[in-house]
C-alpha positions as CSV (number, residue, x, y, z in Angstrom):
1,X,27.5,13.7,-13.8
2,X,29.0,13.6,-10.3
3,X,26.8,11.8,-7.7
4,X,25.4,13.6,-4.9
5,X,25.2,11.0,-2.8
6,X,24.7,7.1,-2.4
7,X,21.7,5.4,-1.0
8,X,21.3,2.3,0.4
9,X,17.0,1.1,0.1
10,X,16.3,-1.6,2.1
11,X,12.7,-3.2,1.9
12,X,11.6,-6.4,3.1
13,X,7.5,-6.7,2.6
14,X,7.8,-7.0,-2.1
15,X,10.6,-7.1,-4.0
16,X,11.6,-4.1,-6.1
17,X,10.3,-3.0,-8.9
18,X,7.2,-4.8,-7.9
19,X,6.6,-2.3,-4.9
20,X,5.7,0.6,-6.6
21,X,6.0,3.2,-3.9
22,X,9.9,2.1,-3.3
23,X,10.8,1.8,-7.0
24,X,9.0,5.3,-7.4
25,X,11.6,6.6,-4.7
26,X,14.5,5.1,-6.2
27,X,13.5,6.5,-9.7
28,X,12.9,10.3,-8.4
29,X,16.5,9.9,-6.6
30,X,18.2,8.6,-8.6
31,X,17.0,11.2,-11.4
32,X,18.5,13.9,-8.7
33,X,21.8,12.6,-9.3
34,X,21.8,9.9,-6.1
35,X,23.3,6.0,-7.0
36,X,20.7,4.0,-5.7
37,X,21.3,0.4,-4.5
38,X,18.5,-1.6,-3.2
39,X,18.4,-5.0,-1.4
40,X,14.6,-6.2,-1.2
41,X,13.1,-10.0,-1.3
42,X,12.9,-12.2,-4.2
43,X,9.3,-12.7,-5.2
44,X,7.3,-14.1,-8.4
45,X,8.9,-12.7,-11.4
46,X,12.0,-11.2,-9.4
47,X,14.0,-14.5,-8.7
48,X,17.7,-12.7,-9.6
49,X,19.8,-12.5,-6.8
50,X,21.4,-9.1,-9.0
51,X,20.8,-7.2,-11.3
52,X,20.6,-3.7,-12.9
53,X,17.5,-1.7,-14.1
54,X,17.5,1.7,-15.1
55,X,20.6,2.1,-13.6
56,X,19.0,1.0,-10.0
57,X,21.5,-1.7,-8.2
58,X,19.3,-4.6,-6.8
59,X,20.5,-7.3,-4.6
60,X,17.6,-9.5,-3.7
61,X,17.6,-12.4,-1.0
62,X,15.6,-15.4,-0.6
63,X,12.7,-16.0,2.5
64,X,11.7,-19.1,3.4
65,X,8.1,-18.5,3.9
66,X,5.3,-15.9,4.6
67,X,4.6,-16.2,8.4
68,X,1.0,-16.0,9.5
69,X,1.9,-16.5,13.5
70,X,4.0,-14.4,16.0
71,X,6.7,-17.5,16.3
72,X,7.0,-17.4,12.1
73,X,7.3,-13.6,11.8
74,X,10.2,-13.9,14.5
75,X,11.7,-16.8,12.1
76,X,10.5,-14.8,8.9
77,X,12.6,-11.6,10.3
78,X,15.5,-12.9,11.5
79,X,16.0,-14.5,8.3
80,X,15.6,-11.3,6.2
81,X,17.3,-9.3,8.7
82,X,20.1,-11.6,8.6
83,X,20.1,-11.3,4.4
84,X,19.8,-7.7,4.4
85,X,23.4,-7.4,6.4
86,X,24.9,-9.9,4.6
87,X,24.0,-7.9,1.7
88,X,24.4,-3.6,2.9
89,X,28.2,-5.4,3.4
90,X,28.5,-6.7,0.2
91,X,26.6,-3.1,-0.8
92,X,29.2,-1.2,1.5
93,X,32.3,-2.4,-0.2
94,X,31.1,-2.4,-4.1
95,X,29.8,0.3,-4.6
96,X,29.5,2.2,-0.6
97,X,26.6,4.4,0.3
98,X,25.9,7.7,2.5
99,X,22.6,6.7,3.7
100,X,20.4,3.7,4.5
101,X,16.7,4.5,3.9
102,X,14.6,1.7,5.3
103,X,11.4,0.5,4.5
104,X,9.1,-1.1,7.2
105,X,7.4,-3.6,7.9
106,X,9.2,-4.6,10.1
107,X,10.8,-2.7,12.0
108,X,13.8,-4.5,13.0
109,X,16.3,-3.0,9.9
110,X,17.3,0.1,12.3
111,X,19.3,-2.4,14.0
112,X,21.5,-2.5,10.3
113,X,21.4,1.4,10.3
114,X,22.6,1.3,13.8
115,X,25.5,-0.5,13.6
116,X,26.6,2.1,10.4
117,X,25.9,5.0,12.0
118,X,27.6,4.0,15.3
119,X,30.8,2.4,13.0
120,X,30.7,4.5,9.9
121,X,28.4,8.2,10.4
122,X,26.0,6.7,7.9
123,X,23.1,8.7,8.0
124,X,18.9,6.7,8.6
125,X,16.2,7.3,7.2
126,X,12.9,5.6,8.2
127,X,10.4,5.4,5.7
128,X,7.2,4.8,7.4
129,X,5.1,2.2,5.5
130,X,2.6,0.6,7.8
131,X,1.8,1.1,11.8
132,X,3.0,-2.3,12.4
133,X,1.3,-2.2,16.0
134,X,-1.8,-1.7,14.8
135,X,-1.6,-3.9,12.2
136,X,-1.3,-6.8,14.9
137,X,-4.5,-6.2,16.4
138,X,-5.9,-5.9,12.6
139,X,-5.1,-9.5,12.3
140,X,-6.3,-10.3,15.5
141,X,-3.5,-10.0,17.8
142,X,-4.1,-8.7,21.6
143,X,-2.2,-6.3,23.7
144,X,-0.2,-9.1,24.7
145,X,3.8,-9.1,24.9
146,X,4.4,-8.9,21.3
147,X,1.9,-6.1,20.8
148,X,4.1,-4.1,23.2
149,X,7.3,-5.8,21.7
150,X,6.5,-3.9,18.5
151,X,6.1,-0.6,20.2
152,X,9.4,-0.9,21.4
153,X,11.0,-1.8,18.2
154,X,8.6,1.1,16.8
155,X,10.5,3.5,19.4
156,X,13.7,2.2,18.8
157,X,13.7,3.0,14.9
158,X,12.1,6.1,15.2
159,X,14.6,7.2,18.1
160,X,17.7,5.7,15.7
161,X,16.6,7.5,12.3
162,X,17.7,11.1,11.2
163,X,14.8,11.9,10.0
164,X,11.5,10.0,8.7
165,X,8.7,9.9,6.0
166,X,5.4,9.1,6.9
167,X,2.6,8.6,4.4
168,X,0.4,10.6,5.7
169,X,-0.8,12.9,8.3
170,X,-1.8,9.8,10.8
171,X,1.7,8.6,10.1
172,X,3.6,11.9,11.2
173,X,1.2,12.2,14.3
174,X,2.8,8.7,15.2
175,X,6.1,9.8,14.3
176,X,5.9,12.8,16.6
177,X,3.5,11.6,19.8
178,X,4.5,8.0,20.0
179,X,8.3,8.2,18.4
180,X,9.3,11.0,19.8
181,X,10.6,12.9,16.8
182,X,10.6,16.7,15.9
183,X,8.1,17.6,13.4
184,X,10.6,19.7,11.3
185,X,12.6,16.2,11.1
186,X,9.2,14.2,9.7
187,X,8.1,14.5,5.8
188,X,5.2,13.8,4.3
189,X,5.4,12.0,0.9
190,X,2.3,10.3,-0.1
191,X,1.7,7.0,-2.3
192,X,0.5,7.6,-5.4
193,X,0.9,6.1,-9.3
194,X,2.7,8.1,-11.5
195,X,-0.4,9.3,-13.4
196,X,0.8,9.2,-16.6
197,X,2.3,5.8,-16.4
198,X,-1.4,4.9,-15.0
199,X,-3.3,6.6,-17.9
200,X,-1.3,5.2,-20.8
201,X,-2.7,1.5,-19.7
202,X,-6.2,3.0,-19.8
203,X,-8.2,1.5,-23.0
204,X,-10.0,3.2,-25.7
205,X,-13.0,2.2,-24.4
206,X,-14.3,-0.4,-21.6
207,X,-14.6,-4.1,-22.5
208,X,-18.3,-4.2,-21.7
209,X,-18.1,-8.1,-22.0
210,X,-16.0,-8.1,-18.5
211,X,-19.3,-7.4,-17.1
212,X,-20.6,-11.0,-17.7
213,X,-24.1,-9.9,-19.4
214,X,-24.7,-8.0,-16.3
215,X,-25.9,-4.3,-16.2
216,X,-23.6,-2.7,-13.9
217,X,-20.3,-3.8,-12.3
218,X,-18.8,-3.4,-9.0
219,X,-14.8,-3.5,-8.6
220,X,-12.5,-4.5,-5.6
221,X,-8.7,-4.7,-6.0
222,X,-6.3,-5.1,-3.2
223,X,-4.9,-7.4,-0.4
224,X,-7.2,-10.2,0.7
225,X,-6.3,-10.2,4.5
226,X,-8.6,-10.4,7.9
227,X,-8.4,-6.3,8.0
228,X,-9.2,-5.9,4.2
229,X,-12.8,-6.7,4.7
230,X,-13.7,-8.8,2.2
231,X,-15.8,-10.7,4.2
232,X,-18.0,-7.5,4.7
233,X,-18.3,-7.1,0.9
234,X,-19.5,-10.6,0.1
235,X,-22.3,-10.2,3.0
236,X,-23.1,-7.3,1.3
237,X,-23.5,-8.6,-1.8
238,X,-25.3,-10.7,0.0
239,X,-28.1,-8.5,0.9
240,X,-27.8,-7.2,-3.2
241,X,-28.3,-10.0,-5.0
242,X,-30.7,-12.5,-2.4
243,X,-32.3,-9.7,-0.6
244,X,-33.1,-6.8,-2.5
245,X,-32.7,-9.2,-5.7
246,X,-30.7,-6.6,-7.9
247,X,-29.3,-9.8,-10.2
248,X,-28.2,-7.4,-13.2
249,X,-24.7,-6.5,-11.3
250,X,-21.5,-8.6,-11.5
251,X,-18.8,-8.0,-8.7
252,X,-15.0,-8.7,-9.8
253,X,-12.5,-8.7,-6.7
254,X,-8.9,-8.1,-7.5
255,X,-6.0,-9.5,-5.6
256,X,-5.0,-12.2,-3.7
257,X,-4.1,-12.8,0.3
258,X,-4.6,-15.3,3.3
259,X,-8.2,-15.0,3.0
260,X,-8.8,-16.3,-0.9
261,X,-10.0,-19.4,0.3
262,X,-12.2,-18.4,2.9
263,X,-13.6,-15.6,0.8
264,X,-14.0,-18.0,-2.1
265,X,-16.2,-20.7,-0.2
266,X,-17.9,-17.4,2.3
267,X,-19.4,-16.5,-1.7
268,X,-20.7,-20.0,-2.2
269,X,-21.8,-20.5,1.4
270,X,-24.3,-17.5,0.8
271,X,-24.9,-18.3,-3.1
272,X,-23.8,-15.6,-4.7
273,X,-21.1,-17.2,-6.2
274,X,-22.3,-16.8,-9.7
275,X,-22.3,-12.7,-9.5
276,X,-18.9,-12.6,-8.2
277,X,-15.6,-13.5,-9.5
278,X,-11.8,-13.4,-8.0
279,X,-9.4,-12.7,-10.5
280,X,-6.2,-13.2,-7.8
281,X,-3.2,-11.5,-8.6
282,X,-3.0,-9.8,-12.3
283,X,-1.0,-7.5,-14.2
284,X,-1.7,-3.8,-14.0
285,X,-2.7,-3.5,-17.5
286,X,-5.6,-6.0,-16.8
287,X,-6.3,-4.5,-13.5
288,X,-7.4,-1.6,-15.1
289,X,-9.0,-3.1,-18.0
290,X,-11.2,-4.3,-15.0
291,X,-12.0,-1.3,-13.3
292,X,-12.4,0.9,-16.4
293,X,-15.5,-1.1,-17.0
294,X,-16.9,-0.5,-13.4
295,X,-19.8,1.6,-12.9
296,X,-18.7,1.5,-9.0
297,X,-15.4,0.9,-7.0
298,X,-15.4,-0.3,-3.3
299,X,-13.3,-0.2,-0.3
300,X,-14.7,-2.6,2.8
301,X,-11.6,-1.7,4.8
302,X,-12.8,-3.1,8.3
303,X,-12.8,-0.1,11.0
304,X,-10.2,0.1,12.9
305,X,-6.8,2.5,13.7
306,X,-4.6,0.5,11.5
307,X,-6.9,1.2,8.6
308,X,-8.0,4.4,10.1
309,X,-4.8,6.1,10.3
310,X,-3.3,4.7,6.6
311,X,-3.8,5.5,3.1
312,X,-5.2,2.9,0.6
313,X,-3.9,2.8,-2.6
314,X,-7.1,1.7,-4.1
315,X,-8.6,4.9,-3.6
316,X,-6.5,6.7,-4.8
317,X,-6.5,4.3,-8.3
318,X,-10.1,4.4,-8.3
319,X,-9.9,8.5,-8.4
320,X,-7.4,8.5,-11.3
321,X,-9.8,6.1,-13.2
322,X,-12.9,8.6,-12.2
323,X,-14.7,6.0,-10.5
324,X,-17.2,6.4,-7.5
325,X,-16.3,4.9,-4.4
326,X,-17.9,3.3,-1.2
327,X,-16.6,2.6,1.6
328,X,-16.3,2.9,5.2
329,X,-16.3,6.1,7.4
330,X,-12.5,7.1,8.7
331,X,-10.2,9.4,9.1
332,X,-7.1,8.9,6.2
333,X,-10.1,7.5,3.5
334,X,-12.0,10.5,3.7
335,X,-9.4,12.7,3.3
336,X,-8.4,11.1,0.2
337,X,-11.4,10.4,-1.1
338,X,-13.5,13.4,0.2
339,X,-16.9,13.7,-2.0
340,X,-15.9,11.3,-4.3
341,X,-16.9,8.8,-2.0
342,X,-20.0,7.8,0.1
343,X,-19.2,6.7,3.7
344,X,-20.8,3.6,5.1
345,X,-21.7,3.4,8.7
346,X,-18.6,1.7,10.5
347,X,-18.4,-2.2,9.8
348,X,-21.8,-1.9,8.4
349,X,-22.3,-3.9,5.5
350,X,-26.2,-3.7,5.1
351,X,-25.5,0.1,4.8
352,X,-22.6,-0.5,2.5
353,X,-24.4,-2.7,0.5
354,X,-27.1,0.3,0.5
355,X,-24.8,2.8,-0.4
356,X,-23.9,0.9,-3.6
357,X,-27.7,0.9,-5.2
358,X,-27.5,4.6,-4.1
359,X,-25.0,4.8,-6.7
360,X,-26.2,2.0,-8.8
361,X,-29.6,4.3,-9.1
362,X,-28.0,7.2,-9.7
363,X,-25.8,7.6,-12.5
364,X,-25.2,11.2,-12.7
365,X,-24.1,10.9,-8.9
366,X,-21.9,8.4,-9.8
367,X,-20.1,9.8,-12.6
368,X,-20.4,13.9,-10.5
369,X,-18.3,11.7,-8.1
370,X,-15.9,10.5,-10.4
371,X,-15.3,13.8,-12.2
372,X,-14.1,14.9,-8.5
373,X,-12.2,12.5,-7.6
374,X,-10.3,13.2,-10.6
375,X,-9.8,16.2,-10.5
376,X,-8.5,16.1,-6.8
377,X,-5.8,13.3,-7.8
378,X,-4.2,15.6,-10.4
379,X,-4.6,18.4,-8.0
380,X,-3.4,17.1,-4.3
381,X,-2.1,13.5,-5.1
382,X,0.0,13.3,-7.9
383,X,3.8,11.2,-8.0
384,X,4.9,14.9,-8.8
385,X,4.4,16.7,-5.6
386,X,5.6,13.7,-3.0
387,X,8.4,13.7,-4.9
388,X,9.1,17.1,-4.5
389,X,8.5,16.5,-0.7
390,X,10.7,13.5,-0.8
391,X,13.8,15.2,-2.5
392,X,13.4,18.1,-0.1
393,X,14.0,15.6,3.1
394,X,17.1,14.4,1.2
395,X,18.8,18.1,0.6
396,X,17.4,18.7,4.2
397,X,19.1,15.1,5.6
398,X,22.7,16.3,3.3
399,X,22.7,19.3,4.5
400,X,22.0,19.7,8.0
């Protein structure tokens, strides 16, 4: 079959297929008839510099570190930036492409798509990951020059691309008030497993020994960062296990980030060490295995507009496991979530930790909760109907 056009994905924050949002993209595309060819980051597991995979091209470049200051994101991003034209070139004259789609953070790769579509009429699309702005002052940045240096490089891409997909409806506000774009030019394709995929790792039945010889069990999976709030889970735990002394739960928190070791002493610091346990990083087979045997799933996403305005996709795996949720009050959460969730009080974690042994004392809440949530994945949030949105942008980019 003919293609119907060649696509250049660039993506710097997890190398592909690990990022499942990108390698969902590529897949739905390149099922259209598209030739996909991505150029992403080496990472654990993905070390090739090339190779093929379902017939997906992918070029991958090496990065010296993972920056944690404003001076090693400059040298982090020059260095990829550097890589990822180096590579669209070798891209360009193997196997050529109609359109660069790029995938922030950062947001520094329009300057690639800016020099094709100057030189060559390539066509840009921005695909709108993360509200890099915001996400400085999540990690405790201020308003200072880089703060405004990342609006600009915000404007810039948004001002460069042809169109742009945003993963939500906070995203597409963005796009519109702050980037200036029309909202006929923005789509909306939201993150989401591919449920199927998701349900065939689902076991029989929960591993009840996960729990430890507890009662009940509490999950956590995601990023372990400053705005992730792990911190406010552990305090909440806190008030759990030494205050209200509810010793018959176990907490297991998924993931890995810059704040495993601070989160891992913060548990022993307030003794709760022995209810708690960090898996780090694990396959999404065992991931689920986890939260299958949760009575409970949490979100302690600290308030604030980077978190406000973004999708988790926790939530969203919680729902398609039918599990009931806590977390914090805002805008993008409670959309997904809606009454499958309760909503603590904003950076709250006595009233987090409260809203737990709501659920914790009532089952048939809990498991009413999860029956929604379900039910609103399959309805609202399936893979099936962002990619519908997302191959509508394309024949609306080809053909305008």
């Amino acid at each position: 079959m003919a293609s119907v056009g060649k696509i250049l994905i660039i993506v710097e924050n997890l190398p592909v297929p690990f990022d499942r949002r990108v390698w969902q993209e590529a897949n739905s595309l390149k099922n259209e008839g598209y030739e996909i060819s991505v150029i992403c980051p080496k990472g654990k597991g993905y070390e090739k510099k090339f190779e093929i995979i379902d017939d997906i091209y992918i070029y991958r470049h090496s990065l010296p570190f993972e920056a944690k200051r404003a001076l090693g994101y400059f040298l982090e991003y020059t260095c990829a930036l550097f890589w990822e034209f180096v590579l669209s070139l070798k891209v360009y004259f193997e196997r050529g492409f109609d359109v660069i789609h790029a995938c922030n953070p950062p947001d520094l790769i329009f300057l690639i798509a800016l020099f094709y579509k100057i030189l060559l009429k390539k066509k840009f699309i921005f695909d709108h990951h993360d509200l890099n702005p915001e996400l400085w002052l999540a990690k405790g940045g201020k308003k200072d020059i880089f703060y405004k240096l990342l609006l600009l490089v915000e404007k810039f891409t948004f001002m460069t691309a042809d169109i742009s997909i945003a993963t939500n409806e906070s995203y597409k506000d963005i796009a519109v008030l702050r980037g200036g774009m029309k909202e006929e030019d923005v789509f909306i394709v939201r993150s989401s497993p591919i449920i199927s995929k998701f349900e065939s790792l689902i076991p029989e039945s929960p591993d009840e020994s996960i729990k430890n010889g507890k009662e009940y069990m509490v999950g956590y999976v995601g990023v372990m960062g400053k705005q992730d709030g792990v911190d406010y889970l552990l305090r909440a735990i806190d008030f759990i296990v030494n205050r209200r002394k509810r010793e018959n739960v176990f907490f297991v928190i998924i993931g890995n980030g810059p704040e495993w070791n601070y989160s891992v002493n913060l548990s022993k610091e307030l003794r709760i060490d022995n209810f708690v346990f960090f898996t780090g990083r694990i396959p999404d087979k065992e991931m689920i295995e986890y939260l299958c045997a949760c009575d409970i799933c949490v979100n302690p996403d600290v308030v604030n507009d980077f978190n406000d305005k973004s999708t988790m996709n926790k939530i969203i795996e919680y729902m398609i496991l039918g599990k009931p949720i806590v977390q914090f009050n805002m805008r993008e959460g409670r959309y997904s979530a809606d009454a499958a969730s309760l909503y603590a009080k904003a950076n709250d974690e006595i009233d987090f930790a409260k809203k737990i042994l709501i659920l914790l004392d009532n089952e048939p809440l809990g498991k009413s909760m999860g029956e929604i949530g379900k039910k609103r994945v399959k309805d609202k949030f399936s893979w099936k109907n962002s990619e519908k949105v997302l191959l509508k942008a394309y024949n609306y980019l080809f053909n305008s």
